[in-house]
C-alpha positions in Angstrom: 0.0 0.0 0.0 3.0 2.4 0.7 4.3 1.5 -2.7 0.8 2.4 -4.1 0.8 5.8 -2.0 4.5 6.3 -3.5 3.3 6.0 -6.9 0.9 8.7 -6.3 3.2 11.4 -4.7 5.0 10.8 -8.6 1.8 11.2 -10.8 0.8 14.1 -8.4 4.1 16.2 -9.1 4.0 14.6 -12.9 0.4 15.6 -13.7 1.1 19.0 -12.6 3.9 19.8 -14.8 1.8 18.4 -17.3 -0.8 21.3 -16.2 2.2 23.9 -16.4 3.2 23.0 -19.3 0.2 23.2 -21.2 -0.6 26.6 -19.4 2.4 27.9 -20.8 1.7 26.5 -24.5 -1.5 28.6 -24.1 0.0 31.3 -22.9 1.9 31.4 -25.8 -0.7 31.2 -28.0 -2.3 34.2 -27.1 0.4 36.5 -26.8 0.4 35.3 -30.6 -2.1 36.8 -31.4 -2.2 39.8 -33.2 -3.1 43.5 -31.5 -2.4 46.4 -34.2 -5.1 49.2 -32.5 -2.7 51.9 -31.2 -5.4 53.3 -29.0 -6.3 49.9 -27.4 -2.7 49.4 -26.7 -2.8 52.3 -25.1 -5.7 51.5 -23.1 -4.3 47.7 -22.4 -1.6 49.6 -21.1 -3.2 51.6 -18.9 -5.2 49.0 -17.2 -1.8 46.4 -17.1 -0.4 49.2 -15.0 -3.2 49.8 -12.6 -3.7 46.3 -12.0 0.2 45.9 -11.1 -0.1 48.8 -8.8 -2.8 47.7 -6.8 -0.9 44.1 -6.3 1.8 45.3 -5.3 0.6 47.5 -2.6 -2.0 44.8 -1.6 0.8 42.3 -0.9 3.1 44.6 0.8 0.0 45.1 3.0 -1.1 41.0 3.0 2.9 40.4 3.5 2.8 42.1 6.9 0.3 40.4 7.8 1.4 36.9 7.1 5.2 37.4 8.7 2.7 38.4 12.1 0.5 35.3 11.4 3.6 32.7 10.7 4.9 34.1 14.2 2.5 33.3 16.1 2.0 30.2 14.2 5.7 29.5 15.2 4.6 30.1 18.7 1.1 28.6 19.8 0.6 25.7 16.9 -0.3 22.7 16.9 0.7 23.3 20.4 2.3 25.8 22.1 6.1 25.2 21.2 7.0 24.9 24.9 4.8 22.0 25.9 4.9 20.1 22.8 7.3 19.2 19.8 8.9 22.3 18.5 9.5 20.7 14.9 5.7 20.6 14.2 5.4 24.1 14.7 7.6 25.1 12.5 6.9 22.6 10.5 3.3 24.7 10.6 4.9 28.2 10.3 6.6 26.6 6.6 3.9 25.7 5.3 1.4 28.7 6.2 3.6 30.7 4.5 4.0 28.4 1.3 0.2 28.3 1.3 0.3 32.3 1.0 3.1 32.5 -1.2 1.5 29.5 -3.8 -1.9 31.7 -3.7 -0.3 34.8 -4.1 1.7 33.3 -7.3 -1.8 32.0 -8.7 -3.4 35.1 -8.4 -0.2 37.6 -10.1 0.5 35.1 -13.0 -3.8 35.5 -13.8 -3.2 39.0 -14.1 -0.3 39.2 -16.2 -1.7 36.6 -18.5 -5.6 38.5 -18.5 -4.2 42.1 -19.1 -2.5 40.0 -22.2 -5.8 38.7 -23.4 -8.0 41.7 -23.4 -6.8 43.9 -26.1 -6.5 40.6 -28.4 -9.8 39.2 -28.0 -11.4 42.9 -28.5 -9.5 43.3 -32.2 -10.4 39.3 -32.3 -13.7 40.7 -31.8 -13.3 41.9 -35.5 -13.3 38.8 -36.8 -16.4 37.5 -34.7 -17.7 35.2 -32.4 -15.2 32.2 -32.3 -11.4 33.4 -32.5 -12.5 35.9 -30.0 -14.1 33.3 -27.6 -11.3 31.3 -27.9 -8.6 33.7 -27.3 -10.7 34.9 -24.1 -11.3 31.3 -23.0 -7.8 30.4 -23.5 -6.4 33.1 -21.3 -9.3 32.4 -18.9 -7.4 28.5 -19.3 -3.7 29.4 -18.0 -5.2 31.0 -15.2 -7.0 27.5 -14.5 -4.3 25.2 -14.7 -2.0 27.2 -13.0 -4.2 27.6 -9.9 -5.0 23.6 -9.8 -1.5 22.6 -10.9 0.1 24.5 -7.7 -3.0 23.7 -5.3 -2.0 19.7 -6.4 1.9 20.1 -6.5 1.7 22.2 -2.7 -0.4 19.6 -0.8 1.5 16.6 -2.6 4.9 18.2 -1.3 3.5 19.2 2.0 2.5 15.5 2.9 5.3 14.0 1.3 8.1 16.3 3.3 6.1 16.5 6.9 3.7 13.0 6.4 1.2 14.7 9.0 -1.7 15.4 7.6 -2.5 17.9 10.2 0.1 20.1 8.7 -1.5 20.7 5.9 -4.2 22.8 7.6 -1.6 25.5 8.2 -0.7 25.4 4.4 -4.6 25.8 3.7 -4.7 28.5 6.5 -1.6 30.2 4.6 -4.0 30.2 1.2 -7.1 30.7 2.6 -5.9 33.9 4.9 -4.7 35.2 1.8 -7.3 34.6 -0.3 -9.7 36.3 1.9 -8.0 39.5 1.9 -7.3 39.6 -2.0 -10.8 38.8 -2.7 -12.2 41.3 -0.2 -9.7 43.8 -1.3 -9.9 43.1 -5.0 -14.2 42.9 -4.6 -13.8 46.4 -3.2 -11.6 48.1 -5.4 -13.5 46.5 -8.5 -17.2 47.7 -7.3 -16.4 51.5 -5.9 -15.0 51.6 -9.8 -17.6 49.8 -11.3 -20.9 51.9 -9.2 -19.2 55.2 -10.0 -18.8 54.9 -13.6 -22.2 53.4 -13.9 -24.3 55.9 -11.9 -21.8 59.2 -13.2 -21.9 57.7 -16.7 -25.3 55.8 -17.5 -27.8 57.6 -15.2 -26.4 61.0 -14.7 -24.9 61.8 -18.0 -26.7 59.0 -20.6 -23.1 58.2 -21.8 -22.4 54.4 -22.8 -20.6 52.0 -20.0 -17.3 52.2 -21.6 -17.3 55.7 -22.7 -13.2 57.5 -22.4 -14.9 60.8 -21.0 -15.8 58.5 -17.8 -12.4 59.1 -15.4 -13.9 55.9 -13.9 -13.6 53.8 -16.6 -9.7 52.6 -16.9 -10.3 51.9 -12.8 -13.7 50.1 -13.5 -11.8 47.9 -15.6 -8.9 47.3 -13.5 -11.0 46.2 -11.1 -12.2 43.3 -13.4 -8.8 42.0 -13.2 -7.7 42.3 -9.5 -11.1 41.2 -8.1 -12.3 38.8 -10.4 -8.9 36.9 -11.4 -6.8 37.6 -8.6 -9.3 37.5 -6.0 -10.9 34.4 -7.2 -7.8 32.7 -8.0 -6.5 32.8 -4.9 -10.4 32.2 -3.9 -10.6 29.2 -5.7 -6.8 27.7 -5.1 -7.8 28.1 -1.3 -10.8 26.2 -1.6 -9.5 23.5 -3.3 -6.4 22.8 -0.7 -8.9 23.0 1.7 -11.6 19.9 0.5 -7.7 18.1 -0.7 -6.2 19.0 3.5 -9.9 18.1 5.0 -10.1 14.6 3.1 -6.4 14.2 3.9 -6.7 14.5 7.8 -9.8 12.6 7.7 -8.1 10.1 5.8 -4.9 10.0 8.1 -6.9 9.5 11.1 -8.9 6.3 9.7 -7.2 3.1 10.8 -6.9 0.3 8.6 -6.3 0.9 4.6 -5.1 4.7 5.9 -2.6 4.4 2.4 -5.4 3.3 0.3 -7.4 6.1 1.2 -4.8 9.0 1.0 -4.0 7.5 -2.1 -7.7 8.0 -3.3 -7.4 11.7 -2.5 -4.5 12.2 -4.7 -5.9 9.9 -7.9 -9.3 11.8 -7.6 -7.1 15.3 -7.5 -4.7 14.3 -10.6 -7.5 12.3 -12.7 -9.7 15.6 -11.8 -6.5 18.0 -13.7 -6.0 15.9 -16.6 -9.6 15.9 -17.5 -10.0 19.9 -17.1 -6.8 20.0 -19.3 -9.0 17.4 -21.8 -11.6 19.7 -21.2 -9.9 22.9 -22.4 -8.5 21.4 -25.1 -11.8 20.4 -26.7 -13.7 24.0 -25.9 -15.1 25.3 -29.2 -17.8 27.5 -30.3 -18.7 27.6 -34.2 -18.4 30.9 -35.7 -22.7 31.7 -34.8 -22.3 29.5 -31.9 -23.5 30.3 -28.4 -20.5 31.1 -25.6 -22.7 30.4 -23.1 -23.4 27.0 -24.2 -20.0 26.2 -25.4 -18.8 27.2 -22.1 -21.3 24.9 -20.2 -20.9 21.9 -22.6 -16.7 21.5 -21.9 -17.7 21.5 -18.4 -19.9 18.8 -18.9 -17.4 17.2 -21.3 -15.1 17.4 -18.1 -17.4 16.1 -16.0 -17.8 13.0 -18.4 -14.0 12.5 -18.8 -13.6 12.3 -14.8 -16.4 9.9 -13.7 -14.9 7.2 -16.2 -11.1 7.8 -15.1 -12.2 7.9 -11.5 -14.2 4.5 -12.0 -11.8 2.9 -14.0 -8.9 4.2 -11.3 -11.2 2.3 -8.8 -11.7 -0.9 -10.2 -7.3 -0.9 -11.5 -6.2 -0.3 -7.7 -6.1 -2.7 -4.5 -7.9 -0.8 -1.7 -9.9 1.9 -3.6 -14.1 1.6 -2.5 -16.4 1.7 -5.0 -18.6 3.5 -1.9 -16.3 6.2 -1.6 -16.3 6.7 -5.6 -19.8 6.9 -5.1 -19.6 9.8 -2.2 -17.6 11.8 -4.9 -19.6 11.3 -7.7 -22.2 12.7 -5.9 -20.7 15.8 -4.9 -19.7 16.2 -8.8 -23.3 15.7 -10.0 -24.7 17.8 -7.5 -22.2 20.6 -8.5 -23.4 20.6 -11.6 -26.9 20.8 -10.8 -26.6 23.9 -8.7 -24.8 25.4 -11.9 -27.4 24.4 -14.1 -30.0 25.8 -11.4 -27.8 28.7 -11.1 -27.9 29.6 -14.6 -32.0 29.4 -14.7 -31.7 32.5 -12.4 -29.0 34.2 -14.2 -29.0 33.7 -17.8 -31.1 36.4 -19.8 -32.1 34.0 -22.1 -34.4 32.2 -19.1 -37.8 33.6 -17.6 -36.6 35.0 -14.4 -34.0 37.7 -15.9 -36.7 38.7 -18.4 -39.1 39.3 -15.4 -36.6 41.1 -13.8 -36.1 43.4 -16.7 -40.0 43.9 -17.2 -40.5 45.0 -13.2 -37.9 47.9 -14.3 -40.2 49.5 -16.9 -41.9 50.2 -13.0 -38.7 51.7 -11.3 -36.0 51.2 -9.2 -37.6 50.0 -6.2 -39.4 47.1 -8.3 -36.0 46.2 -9.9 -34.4 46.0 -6.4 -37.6 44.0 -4.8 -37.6 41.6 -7.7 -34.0 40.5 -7.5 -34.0 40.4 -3.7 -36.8 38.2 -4.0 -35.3 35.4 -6.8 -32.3 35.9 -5.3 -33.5 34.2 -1.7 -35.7 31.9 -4.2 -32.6 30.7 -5.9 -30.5 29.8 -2.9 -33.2 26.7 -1.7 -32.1 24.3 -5.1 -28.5 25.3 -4.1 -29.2 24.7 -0.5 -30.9 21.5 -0.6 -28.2 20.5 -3.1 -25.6 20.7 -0.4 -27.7 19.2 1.7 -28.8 16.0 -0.4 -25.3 15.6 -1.2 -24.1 15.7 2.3 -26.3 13.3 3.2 -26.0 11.1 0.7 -22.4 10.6 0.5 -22.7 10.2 4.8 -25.0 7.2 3.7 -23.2 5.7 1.2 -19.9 5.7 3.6 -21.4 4.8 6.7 -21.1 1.1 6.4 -17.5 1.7 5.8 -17.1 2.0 9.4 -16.6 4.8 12.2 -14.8 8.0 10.8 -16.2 7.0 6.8 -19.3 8.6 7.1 -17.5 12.2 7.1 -14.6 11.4 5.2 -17.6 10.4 2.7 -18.5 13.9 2.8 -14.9 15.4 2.2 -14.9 13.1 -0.7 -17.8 14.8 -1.8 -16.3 17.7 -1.7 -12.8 16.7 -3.4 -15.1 15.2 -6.1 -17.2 18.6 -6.7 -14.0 20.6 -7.0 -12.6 17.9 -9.1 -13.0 20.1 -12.2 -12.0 23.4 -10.9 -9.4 23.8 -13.4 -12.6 24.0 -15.7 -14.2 26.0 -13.3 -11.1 28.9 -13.0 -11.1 28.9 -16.5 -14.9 29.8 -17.5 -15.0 32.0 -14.4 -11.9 34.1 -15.4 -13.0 34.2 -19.3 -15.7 36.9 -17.6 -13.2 39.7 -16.7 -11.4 38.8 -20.2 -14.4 39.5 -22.4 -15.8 42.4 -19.8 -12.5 44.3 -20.2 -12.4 43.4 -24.1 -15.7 45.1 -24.4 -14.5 48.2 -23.0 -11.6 48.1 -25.0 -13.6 47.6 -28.0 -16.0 51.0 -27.1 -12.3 53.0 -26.4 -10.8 51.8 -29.4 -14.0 52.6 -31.6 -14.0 49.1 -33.4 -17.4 49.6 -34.2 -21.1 48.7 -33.2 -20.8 44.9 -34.7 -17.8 44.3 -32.5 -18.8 45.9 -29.5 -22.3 43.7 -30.1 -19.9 40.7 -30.7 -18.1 41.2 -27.5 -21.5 42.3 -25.5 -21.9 38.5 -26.4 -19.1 37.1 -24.9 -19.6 39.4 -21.8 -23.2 38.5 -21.3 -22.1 35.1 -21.6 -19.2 35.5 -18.6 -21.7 37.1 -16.7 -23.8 33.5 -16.8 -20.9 31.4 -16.4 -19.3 33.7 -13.8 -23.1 33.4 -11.4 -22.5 29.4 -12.2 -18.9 28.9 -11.0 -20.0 31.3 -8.0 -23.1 29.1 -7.3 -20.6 26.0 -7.7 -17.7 27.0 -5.4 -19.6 28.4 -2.2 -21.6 24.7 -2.3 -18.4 23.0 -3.2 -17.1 25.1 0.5 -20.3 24.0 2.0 -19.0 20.6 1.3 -15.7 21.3 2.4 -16.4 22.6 5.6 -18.6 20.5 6.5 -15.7 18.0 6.2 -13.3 20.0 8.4 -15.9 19.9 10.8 -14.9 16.8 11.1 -11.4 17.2 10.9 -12.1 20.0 13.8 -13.3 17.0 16.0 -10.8 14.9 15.1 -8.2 17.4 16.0 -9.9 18.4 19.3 -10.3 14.6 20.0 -6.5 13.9 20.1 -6.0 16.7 22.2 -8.9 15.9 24.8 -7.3 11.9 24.0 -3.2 13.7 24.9 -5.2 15.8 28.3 -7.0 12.5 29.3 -10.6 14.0 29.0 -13.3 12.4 27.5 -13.9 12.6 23.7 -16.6 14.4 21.2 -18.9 12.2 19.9 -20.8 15.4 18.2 -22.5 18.5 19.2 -25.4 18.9 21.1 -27.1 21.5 20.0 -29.6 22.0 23.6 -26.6 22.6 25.2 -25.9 25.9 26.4 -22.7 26.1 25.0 -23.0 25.2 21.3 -26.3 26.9 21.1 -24.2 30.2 22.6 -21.9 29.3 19.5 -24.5 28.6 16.8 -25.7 32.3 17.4 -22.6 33.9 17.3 -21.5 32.1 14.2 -24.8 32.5 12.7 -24.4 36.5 13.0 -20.7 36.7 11.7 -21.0 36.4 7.9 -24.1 39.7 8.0 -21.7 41.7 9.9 -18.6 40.4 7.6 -20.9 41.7 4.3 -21.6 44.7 5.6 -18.4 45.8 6.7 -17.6 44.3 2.8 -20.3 46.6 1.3 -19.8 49.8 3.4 -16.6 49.4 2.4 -17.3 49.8 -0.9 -20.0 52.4 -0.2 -18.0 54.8 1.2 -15.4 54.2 -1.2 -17.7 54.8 -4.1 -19.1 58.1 -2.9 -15.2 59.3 -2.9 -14.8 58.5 -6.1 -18.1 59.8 -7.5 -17.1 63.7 -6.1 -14.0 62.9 -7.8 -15.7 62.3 -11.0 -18.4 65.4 -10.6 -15.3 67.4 -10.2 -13.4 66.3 -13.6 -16.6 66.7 -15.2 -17.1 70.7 -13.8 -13.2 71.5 -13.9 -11.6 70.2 -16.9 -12.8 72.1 -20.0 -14.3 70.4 -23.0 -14.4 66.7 -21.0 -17.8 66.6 -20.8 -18.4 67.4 -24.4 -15.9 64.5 -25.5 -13.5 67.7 -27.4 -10.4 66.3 -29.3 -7.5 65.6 -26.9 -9.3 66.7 -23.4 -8.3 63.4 -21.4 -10.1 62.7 -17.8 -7.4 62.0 -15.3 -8.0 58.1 -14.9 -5.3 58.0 -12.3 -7.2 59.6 -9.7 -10.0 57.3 -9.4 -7.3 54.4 -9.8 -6.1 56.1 -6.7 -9.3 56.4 -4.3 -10.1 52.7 -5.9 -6.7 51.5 -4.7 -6.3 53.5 -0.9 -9.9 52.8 0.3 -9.6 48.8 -0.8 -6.1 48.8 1.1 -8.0 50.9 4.0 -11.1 48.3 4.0 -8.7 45.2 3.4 -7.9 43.7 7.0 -11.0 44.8 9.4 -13.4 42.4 8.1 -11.2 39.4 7.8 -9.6 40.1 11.5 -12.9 40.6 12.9 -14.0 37.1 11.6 -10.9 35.4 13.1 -10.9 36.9 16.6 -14.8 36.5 16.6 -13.5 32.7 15.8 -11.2 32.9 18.7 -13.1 34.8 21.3 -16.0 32.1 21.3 -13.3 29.2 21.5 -11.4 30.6 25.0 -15.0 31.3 26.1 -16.8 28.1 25.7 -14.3 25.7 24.6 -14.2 23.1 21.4 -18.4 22.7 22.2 -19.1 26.3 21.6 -16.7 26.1 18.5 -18.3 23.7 16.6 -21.9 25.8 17.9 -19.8 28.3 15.9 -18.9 26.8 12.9 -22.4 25.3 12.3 -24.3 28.3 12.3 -21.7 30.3 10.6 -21.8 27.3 7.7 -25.4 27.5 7.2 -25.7 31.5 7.5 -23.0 32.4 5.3 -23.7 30.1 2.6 -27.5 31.1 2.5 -26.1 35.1 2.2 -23.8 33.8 0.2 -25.7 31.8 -2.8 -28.3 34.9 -1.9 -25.9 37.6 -3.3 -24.1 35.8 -5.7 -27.4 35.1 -7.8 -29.0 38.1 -7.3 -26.2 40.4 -8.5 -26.0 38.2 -11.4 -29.5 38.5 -12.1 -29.5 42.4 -12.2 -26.9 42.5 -14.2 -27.9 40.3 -16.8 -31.3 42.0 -16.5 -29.8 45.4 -17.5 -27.5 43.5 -20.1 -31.1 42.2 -22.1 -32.2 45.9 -21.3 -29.7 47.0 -23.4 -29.9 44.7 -26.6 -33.1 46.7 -27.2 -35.6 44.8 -25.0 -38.1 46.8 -22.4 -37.0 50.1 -24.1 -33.6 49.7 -24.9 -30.7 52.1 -23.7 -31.8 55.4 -22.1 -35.0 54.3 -21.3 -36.7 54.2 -17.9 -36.6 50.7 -17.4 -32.6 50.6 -18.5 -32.0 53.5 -15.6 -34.0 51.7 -13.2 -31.8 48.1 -14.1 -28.5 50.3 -13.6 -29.4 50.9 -10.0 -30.4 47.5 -9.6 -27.1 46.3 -11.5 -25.2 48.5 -8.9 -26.5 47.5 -5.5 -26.0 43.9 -6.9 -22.6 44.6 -7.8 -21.1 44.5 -4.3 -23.4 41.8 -3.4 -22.3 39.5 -6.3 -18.3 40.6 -6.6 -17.3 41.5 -3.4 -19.2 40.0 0.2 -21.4 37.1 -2.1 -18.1 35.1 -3.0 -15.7 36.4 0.4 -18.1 34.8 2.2 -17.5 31.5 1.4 -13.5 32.1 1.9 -14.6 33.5 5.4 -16.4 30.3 6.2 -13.4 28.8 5.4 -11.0 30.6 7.5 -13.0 30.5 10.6 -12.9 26.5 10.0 -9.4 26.7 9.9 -8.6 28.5 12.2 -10.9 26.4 14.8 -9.2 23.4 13.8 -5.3 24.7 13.6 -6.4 26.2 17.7 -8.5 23.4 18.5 -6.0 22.2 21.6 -5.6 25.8 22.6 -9.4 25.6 23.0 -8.9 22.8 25.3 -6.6 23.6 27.6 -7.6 27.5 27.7 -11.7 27.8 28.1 -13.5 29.1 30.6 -16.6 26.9 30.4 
């Protein structure tokens, strides 16, 4: 079995230089293609250098932060280094800060590659539909395989070097930390830009979204690229380490055929890369083809490709379970439901938008009561999905013996992130084709293309609401499962104090009901600390705009040569993220903290309960519904309800607005925070039970 578990520390390091290596053949290929506009250039430039900016400040900021994390790490974890064996902590230390230093890696190489692919798929635009889909996907691609390549090559190397699993959590605390300040950072900075341009712009002055007399409108489109690549690379990368660290500990802590199932792990990881990169390979659209439905059918292509490898995998190798197959197949097809769910929301070809769009002709206040109201509507499929699936794969493991039952669920989990290389790669395709658009308006390439690339947007708005819906269930899933490596954390340090073990969590207890209310509250007061961020941000930079507009001569008129000055919004964009960054995220982990030295491991997992099933209703809640408005004002504007300028298009730009923190900035933190807090709860869990006072 150790030979087996040998073979598979191999194919895990081989499969993701296979990744890399194909990433950078795409990468190639884009930077191939051609981009002759000298004014896009220009632009392309512009944004490159805004985006580079902002990441660099952010992890000067996120860097102080982690050296302060890793020392206290050093100090207190797994066990204060004074009591127990000072090797494992910094053992711990290492690998937090390879888990921030992999994520921060993912999310820097998805910018440099997606301020590459903008300017070519707008002039690919040109040429239509399918050479600019593909060059946008294909960028979207690198940024995939990168994130799943590292995610895979850091936890194989992790295990390998320390062989305790429980390490690992530190390395998914190291990308998880980080990933919740770049997304809340990146979320903030892209939606102050975003609101100002479009209420400045659209409703105040009638001008079109991408229009170069907006001094919002390089920082709006920044803001595509540090929140929606960087941010939900790192997002994304940390969500996958942690289902791949939560199935791991699980899988450790099972006596028996302990190498046959860590050996699963890794062959459901690996077979889950090489049929993303199968999946990529084979993405088309015909030149009048849908992107929307090109988009979803590689991902069911993927899907395809990694049920037979994983079943074939199972029946080649001694020790795999055919029950355990089962628990991930579930999570995958479950996944893939709540997308297709998701998209009934979201897409503007399906009812719901359409009704959304129709309640605008009415005003504002219908727009915003309609899409509050599908939005809570379409969290129950996604909700029940989790639930179903959680169940199920419980079920199916049970008979397994004690400890299967949740590492039935972590397999769930591992098997609905299975595709996220797919996943990264339609989800970053969005801030491509959003930033080609723009770039297509401020180059003047015409109505046709700007329709053509309105397309491909509309499209990434759909697919971007569906990899959203997808990855907060697929962190349902996962912590769920570190809810169980929680207790099986807390249980060998109850085990070491000689204290008797958790068996679960009672929730008539006074304790864990204490903790299910606190956690419940935490992911509202997280979002709104998100959104005010961005609120106040916003009205910065919209008296910065009224001011351009009033003081520089001939702006507002569009007069030859009068440029806005797009730094300055860049500017407020970049200060208030940085200013907004840390609060929400430390609040969360103290919070975490607080209730574990007052009530002890019992109150924790009180904690981690309510927060799971709290923040992923808000969660799935603002995700959809931001998706919906926008895609509501998007069918608005292809000449439906009254077309651009009408009443019904203002009313969907408000609507599009106040979804656009919910949707880009506190919707998909939320699930990262989850995340965190589970982390955190496990990586503290003997701290909690030797310092509580209940």
């Amino acid at each position: 079995m150790e030979s087996q578990l040998s073979l598979f520390y191999g194919l895990s390091f081989l499969t993701a230089v296979i990744a890399f290596a194909f990433a950078a053949y795409l990468y190639l290929w884009v930077k191939k293609q051609k981009t002759t506009n000298a004014k896009i250039q220009e632009v392309s430039a512009l944004i490159k250098e805004g985006a580079n900016t902002f990441m660099r400040r952010e992890y000067l900021v996120l860097g102080k932060f982690a050296v302060v994390a890793a020392i206290i790490i050093l100090i207190l974890l797994p066990s204060p280094i004074w009591q127990g064996n000072p090797v494992d902590n910094v053992a711990m230390a290492i690998a937090y800060i390879a888990g921030t230093v992999l994520s921060a890696i993912a999310g820097k190489i998805g910018i440099m590659v997606a301020t590459l692919s903008n300017a070519r798929t707008a002039e690919g635009a040109q040429e239509g539909i399918k050479p600019a889909f593909l060059i946008g996907f294909r960028g979207g691609a690198v940024m995939g395989l990168l994130v799943v390549g590292c995610s895979l090559l850091g936890v194989a190397a992790v295990l390998l070097i320390t062989g305790n699993a429980s390490i690992l959590l530190g390395f998914s605390f190291g990308a998880s930390s980080l990933a919740l300040f770049a997304k809340a950072g990146g979320g903030i900075f892209t939606k102050t830009a975003d609101i100002s341009a479009d209420l400045t712009g659209k409703v105040e002055l009638g001008i079109p979204e991408d229009d170069p007399r907006n001094p919002a409108v390089i920082a709006d489109n920044v803001g595509d690229n540090v929140g929606d690549v960087a941010g939900m690379g790192a997002d994304l990368f940390d969500s996958n380490v942690a289902a791949m660290a939560s199935a791991l500990v699980i899988a450790q802590s099972l006596s028996g055929g302990a190498f046959a199932n860590i050996s699963m792990v890794f062959c459901y990881a690996i077979l889950g890369l090489l049929a993303s990169v199968l999946g990529i390979a084979t993405a088309r659209v015909g030149k009048h083809g849908n992107p929307t439905k090109a988009l979803n059918s590689s991902t069911y292509v993927t899907t395809g490709i990694f049920l037979v490898l994983t079943a074939l995998a199972t029946l080649v190798f001694d020790g795999f379970s055919w029950r355990i197959w089962g628990a991930s197949t579930v999570g995958l097809l479950v996944g893939v439901i709540i997308g297709i769910t998701t998209d009934y929301f979201t897409d503007d070809s399906k009812p719901i938008v359409r009704k959304v769009a129709h309640a605008s002709g009415s005003g504002p206040a219908f727009t915003v009561l309609s899409g509050v109201s599908y939005g809570f509507i379409s969290a129950l499929p996604a909700m029940v999905g989790i639930a179903i699936s959680a169940l199920v794969a419980y079920k199916i493991c049970e008979p397994m013996g004690e400890g299967y039952a949740i590492f039935g669920i972590s397999m769930a989990a591992v098997g609905m992130l299975s595709i996220v290389g797919m996943i990264i790669s339609n989800d970053a395709y969005g801030p491509i084709v959003d930033n080609a658009r723009g770039l297509a308006e401020m180059g003047g390439l015409g109505e046709e293309t700007i329709r053509t690339a309105d397309e491909l947007d509309s499209a990434g708005n759909t697919v971007k609401a569906i990899t959203k819906g997808f990855s907060i269930s697929a962190a349902g899933l996962t912590v769920i499962s570190l809810l169980g490596a929680f207790m099986s954390e807390v249980n060998d340090a109850l085990a070491a104090a000689g204290r008797e073990l958790i068996a679960g969590f009672d929730i008539m207890s006074p304790t864990v009901f204490f903790g299910v209310l606190i956690g419940a509250s935490i992911p509202a007061v997280f979002s709104a600390m998100l959104i005010l961020g961005v609120d106040k941000n916003a009205q910065r930079m919209v008296q910065e705009i009224h001011r351009q507009f009033n003081s520089i001569p001939g702006l507002k008129e569009g007069k030859e040569g009068v440029k806005p000055e797009y730094g300055k919004c860049i500017d407020i964009a970049t200060s208030g993220a940085l200013r907004e960054l840390l609060p929400a995220g430390i609040m969360c982990i103290i919070a975490t903290l607080l209730v574990g030295f007052i009530g002890g491991p019992s109150a924790i997992g009180g904690f981690l309960l309510g927060n799971i099933v709290s923040g992923l209703l808000l969660a799935l809640f603002m995700s959809n519904s931001g998706g919906l408005w926008d895609n509501s004002k998007k069918y608005i504007e292809s000449g439906e309800e009254g077309g651009k300028g009408s009443e019904a298009h203002k009313a969907a730009v408000i609507g599009d607005t106040v979804g656009d923190p919910f949707k880009d900035t506190a919707g998909p933190s939320i699930n990262t925070q989850i995340t965190v807090v589970s982390l955190v709860s496990s990586l503290a869990s003997s701290l909690f039970v030797w310092f509580s006072i209940f």
